[in-house]
VOPAGU-2260 file (C-alpha; in pm, 1 decimal, decimal comma):
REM VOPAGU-2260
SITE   aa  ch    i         X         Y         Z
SITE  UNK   A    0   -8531,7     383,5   -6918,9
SITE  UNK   A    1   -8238,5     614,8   -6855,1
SITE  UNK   A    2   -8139,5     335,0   -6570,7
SITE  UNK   A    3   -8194,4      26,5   -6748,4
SITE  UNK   A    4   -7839,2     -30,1   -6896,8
SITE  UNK   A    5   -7682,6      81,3   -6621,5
SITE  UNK   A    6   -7435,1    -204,2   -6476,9
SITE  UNK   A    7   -7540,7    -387,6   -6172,7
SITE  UNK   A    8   -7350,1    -526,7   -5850,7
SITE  UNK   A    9   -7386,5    -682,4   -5502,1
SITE  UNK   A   10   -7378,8    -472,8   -5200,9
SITE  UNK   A   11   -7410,0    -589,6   -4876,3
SITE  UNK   A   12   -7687,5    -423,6   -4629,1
SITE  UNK   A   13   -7622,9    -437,8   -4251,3
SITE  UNK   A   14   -7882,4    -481,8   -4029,8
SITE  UNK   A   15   -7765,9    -557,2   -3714,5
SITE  UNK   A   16   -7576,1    -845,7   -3666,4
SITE  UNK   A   17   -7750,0    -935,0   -4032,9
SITE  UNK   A   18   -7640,1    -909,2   -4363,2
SITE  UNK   A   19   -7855,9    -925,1   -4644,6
SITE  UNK   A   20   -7712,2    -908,5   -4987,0
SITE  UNK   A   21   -7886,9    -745,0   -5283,7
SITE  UNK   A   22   -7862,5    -636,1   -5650,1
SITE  UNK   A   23   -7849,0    -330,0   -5705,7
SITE  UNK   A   24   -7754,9     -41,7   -6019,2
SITE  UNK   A   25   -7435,5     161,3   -5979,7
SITE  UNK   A   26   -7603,8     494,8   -6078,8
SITE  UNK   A   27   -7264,8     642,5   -6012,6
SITE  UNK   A   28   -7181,3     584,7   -6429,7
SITE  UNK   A   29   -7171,7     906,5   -6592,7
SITE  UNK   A   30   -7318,0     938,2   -6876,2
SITE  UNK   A   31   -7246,6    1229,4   -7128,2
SITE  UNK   A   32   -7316,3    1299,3   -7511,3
SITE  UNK   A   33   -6965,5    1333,8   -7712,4
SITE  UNK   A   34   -6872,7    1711,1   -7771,8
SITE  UNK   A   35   -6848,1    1671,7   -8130,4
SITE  UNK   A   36   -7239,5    1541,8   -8193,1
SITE  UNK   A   37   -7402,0    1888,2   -7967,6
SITE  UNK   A   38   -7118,9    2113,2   -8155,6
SITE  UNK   A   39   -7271,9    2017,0   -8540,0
SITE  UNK   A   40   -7568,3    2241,6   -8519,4
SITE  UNK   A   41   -7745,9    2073,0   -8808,4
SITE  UNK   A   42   -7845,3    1757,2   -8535,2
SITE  UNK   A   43   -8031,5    1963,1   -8337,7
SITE  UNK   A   44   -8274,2    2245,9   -8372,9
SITE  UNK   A   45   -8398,9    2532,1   -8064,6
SITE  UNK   A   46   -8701,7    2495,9   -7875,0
SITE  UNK   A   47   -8890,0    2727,3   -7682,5
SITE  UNK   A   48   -9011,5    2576,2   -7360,2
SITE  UNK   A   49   -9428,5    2651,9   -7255,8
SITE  UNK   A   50   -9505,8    2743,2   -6869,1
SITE  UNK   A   51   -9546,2    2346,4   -6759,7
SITE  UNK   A   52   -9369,7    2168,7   -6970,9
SITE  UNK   A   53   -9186,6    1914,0   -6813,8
SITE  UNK   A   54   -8878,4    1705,8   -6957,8
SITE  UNK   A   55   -9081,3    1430,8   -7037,5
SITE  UNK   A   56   -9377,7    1610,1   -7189,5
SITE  UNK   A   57   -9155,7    1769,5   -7437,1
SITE  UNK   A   58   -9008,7    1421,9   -7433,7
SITE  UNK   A   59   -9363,4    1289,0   -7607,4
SITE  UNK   A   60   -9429,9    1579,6   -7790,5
SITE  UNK   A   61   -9070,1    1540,8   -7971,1
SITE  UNK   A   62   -8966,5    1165,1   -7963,8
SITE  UNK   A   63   -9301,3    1012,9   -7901,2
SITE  UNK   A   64   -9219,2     852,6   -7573,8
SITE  UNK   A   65   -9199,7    1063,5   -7247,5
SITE  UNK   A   66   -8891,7     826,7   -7114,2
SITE  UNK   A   67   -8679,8    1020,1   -7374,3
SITE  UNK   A   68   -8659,2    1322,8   -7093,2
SITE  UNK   A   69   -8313,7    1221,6   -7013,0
SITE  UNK   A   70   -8226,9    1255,7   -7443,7
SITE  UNK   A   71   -8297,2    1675,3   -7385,6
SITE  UNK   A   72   -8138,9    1685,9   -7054,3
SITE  UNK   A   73   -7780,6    1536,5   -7151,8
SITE  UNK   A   74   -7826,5    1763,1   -7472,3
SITE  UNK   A   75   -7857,2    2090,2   -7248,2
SITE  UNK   A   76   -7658,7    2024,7   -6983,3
SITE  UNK   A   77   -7972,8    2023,9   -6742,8
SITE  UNK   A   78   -7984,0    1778,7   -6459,4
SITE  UNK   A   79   -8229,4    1901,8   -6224,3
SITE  UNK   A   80   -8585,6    1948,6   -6380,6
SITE  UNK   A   81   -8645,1    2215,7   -6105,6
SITE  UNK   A   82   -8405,3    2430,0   -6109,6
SITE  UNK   A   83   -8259,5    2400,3   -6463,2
SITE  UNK   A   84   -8586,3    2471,3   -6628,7
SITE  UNK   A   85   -8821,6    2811,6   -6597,1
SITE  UNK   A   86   -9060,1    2789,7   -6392,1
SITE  UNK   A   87   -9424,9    2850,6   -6436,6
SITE  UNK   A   88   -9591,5    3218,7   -6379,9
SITE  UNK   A   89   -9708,0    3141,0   -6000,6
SITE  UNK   A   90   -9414,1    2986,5   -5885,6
SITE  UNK   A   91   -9154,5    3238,6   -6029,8
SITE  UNK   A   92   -9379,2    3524,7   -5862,2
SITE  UNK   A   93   -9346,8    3324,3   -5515,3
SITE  UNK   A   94   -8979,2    3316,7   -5564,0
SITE  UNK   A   95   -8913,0    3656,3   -5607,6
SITE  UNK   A   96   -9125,2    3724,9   -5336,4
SITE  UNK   A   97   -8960,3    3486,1   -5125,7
SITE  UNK   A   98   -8583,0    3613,6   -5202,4
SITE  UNK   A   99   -8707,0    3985,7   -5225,7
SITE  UNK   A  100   -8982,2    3974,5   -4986,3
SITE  UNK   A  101   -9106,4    4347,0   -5015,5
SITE  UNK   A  102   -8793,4    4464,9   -5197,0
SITE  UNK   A  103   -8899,1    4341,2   -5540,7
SITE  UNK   A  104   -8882,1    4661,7   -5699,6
SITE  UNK   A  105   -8573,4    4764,0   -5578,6
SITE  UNK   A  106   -8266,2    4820,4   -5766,3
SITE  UNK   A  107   -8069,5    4484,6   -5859,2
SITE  UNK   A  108   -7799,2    4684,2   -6036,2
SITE  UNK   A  109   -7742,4    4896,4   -6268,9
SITE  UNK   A  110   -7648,9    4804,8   -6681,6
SITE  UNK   A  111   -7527,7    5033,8   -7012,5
SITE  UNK   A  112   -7674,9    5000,8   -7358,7
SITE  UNK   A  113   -7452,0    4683,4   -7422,9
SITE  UNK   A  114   -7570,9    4505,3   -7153,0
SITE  UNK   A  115   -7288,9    4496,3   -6924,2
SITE  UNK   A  116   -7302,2    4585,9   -6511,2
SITE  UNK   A  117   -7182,1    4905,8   -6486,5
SITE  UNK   A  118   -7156,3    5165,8   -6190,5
SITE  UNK   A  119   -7499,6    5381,6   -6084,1
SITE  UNK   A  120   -7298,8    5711,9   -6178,7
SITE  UNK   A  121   -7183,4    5551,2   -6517,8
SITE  UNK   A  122   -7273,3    5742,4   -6875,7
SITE  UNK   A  123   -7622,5    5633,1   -6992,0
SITE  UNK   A  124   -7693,2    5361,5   -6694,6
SITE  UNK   A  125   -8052,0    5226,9   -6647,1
SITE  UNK   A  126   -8171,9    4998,7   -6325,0
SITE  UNK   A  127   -8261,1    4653,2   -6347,7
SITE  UNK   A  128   -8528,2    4567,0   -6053,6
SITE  UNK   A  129   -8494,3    4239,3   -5896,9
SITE  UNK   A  130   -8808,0    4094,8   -6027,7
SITE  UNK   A  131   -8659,4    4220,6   -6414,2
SITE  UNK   A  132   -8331,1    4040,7   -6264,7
SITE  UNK   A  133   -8544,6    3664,3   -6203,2
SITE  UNK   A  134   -8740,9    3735,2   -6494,7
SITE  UNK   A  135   -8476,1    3692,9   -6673,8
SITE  UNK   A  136   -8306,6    3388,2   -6533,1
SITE  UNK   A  137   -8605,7    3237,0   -6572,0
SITE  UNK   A  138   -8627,1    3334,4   -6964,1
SITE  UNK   A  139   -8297,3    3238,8   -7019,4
SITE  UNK   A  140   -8378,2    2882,5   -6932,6
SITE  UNK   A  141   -8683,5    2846,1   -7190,9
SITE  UNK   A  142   -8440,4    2787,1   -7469,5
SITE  UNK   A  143   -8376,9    2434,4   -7547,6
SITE  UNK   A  144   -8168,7    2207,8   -7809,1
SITE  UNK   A  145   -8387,8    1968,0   -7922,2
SITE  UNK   A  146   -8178,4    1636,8   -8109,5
SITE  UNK   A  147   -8340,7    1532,8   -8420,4
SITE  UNK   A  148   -8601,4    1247,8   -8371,0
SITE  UNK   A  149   -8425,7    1076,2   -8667,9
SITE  UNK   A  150   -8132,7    1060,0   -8412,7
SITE  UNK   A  151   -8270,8     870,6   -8157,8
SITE  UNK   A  152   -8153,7     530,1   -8244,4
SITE  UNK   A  153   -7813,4     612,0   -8331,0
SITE  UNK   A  154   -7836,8     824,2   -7961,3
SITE  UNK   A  155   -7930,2     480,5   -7777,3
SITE  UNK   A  156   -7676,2     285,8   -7959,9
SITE  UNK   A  157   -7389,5     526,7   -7809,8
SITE  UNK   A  158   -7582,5     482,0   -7497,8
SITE  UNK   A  159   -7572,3     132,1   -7472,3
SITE  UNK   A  160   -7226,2     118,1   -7611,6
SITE  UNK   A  161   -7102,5     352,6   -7350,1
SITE  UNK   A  162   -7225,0     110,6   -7089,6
């Protein structure tokens, strides 16, 4: 769906000494929601992403139709459903392994009661592990602005408009 609108052109395929011409999308459009529609909160409201949940489930569970999963990822700035989006329990433990090997208790670095990196040696500093350190990468990607479904129309419109 996300493709359809896109404009189409002929390109010329070399085989050879052969050419054979074909139709085909310029995928190279870039397509962006306007600044001012994600800055009103009230259009949107937060949504907590489940260990496998994919773009287009929460796509169906949302809009109704799982070809909607491009709707969320404009809206959050996500463009890769792999790496922009936690992963599940088993594969977050075999990437920490795999960066970390046998290291993933070791110190990361080191953080104050605000939050902020600090120095080992600084005043009331506590270690994060490297495992706490992915853990919460991973967390910080559950969060999710979901559009309002009453939106959706007006949100293909601009689509198709922009096109």
């Amino acid at each position: 769906m996300y493709f359809d609108k896109f404009p189409k052109f002929l390109y010329d395929f070399k085989y050879g000494n052969q050419v054979k011409t074909s139709i085909v999308k310029d995928i190279t459009s870039n397509v962006r929601f306007r600044k001012e529609l994600l800055s009103n909160i009230t259009l949107y409201d937060y949504y907590d992403i489940i260990d496998g949940e994919t773009p287009e489930i929460i796509a169906e569970k949302i809009y109704g139709n799982p070809q909607y999963h491009w709707i969320l990822m404009l809206a959050n700035d996500r463009y890769d459903y792999i790496t922009d989006f936690p992963l599940e329990e088993v594969a977050l433990v075999k990437h920490i392994q795999s960066v970390y090997g046998t290291n993933v208790s070791g110190v990361h670095h080191y953080e104050n009661a605000q939050g902020y990196v600090v120095n080992s040696d600084a005043p009331g500093a506590t270690s994060v592990s490297n495992e706490q350190y992915e853990r919460r990468i991973n967390e910080s990607k559950r969060r999710i602005k979901i559009i309002s479904a009453k939106l959706i129309n007006t949100i293909l419109n601009e689509y198709k408009d922009i096109l």
